[in-house]
C-alpha positions, 0 to 999 in steps of 0.5 A: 334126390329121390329116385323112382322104383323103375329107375332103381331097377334100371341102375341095378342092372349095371355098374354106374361108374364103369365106362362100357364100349357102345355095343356094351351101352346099347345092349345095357339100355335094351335089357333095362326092364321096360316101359310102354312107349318106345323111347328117345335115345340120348347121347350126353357129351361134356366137352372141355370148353368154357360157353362164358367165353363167346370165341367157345360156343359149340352150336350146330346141326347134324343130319342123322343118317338113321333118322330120328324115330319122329315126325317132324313138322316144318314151318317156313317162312318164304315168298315166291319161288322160295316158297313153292321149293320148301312146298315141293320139298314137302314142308307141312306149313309155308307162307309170309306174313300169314304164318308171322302173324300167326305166330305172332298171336300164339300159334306153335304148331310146329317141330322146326321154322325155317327162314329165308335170309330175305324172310329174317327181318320178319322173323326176329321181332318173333323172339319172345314167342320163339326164344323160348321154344327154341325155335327161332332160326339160325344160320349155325343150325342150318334153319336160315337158308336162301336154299329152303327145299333142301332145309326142309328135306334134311330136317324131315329126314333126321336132323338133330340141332346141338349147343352147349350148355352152361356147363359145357355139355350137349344132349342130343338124341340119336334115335329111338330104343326100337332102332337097330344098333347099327342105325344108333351106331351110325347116328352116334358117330355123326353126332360126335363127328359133327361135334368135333367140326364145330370145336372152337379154335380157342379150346385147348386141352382135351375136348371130349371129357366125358360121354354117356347115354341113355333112354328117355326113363332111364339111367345114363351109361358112361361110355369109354372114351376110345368110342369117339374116337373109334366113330370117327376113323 
């Protein structure tokens, strides 16, 4: 793979296959020769799961206590009381069958969708216009909810939704390059906090493989293992 002049630079800083501890990672991904926009922080996690078997999925949401550095905007489907709670809650787009019918001719403007149970029978015809955009609610992530005020309050606040992909790994973002790394640190261990709820039952054998982060240009660090445990004591 041909690899960009920055990236070369980025890698030279540091070894590509010693695991670092997280303070070690953090400072790595700051000292990196730079770009002109602040960029996404993303944790990369392998886990030991096979996502062919269905009783193996590993799909969730978490609430990140430092935020996630961006402006979210939510969209909810909902009528009556339900409605008027996910306004005051302070989402940017509520309505029924107006906001359907919008996405229904094209319209995405939005971050995250929210639904009430009541509200789903509308929204599921919606899959070709919102599977592809990863948008379409669901129970797991949180985003179908009879409770839409507090939806919205945790998706506006940072919340970061997860899945394992076909090769068992979940990307997930904890912030962005300016934050503090106490905030990072934070984020990251309610990401692998919520990682370790969410293990199937069916997984045996060890769960977290592997683990590594990195900015949105850059290389990914590989972080020693004993960090996840050590973010959830």
């Amino acid at each position: 793979m041909r690899r960009s002049k920055l990236y070369k630079a980025q890698a030279a800083t540091f070894q590509l296959d010693q695991r670092y501890t997280l303070d070690e990672a953090l400072a790595l991904l700051k000292e990196m020769p730079a770009v002109k926009f602040d960029q996404t922080v993303e944790m990369a996690i392998r886990l030991g799961v096979d996502t062919r078997k269905s009783d193996q999925t590993v799909r969730g949401a978490v609430a990140l206590p430092a935020g996630t550095g961006k402006t979210v905007r939510v969209c909810v489907v909902a009528d009556g009381p339900a409605a008027e709670e996910a306004k005051a809650a302070g989402a940017d787009f509520v309505g029924y069958d107006d906001i359907v019918a919008k996405i229904k001719e094209g319209w995405l403007d939005f971050d995250i969708l929210i639904a009430t149970t009541d509200a789903m029978k509308m929204v599921r015809p919606l899959g070709r216009q919102l599977g592809p955009r990863g948008l379409m609610p669901n129970p797991k992530t949180g985003t179908v909810s009879d409770q839409p005020g507090e939806a919205v309050r945790e998706a506006k606040a940072g919340r970061a939704e997860f899945r394992a992909d076909r090769g068992s790994c979940v990307h997930v973002p904890i912030g962005k390059l300016s934050f503090e790394n106490s905030a990072l640190k934070m984020n990251f261990g309610a990401v692998v906090d919520a990682l370790a709820k969410a293990r199937p039952s069916s997984a045996k054998g060890t769960y977290f493989l592997s683990c590594t982060i990195s900015s949105t240009m850059s290389p990914g660090v590989k972080i020693n293992l004993k960090e996840l445990t050590r973010s959830q004591e």
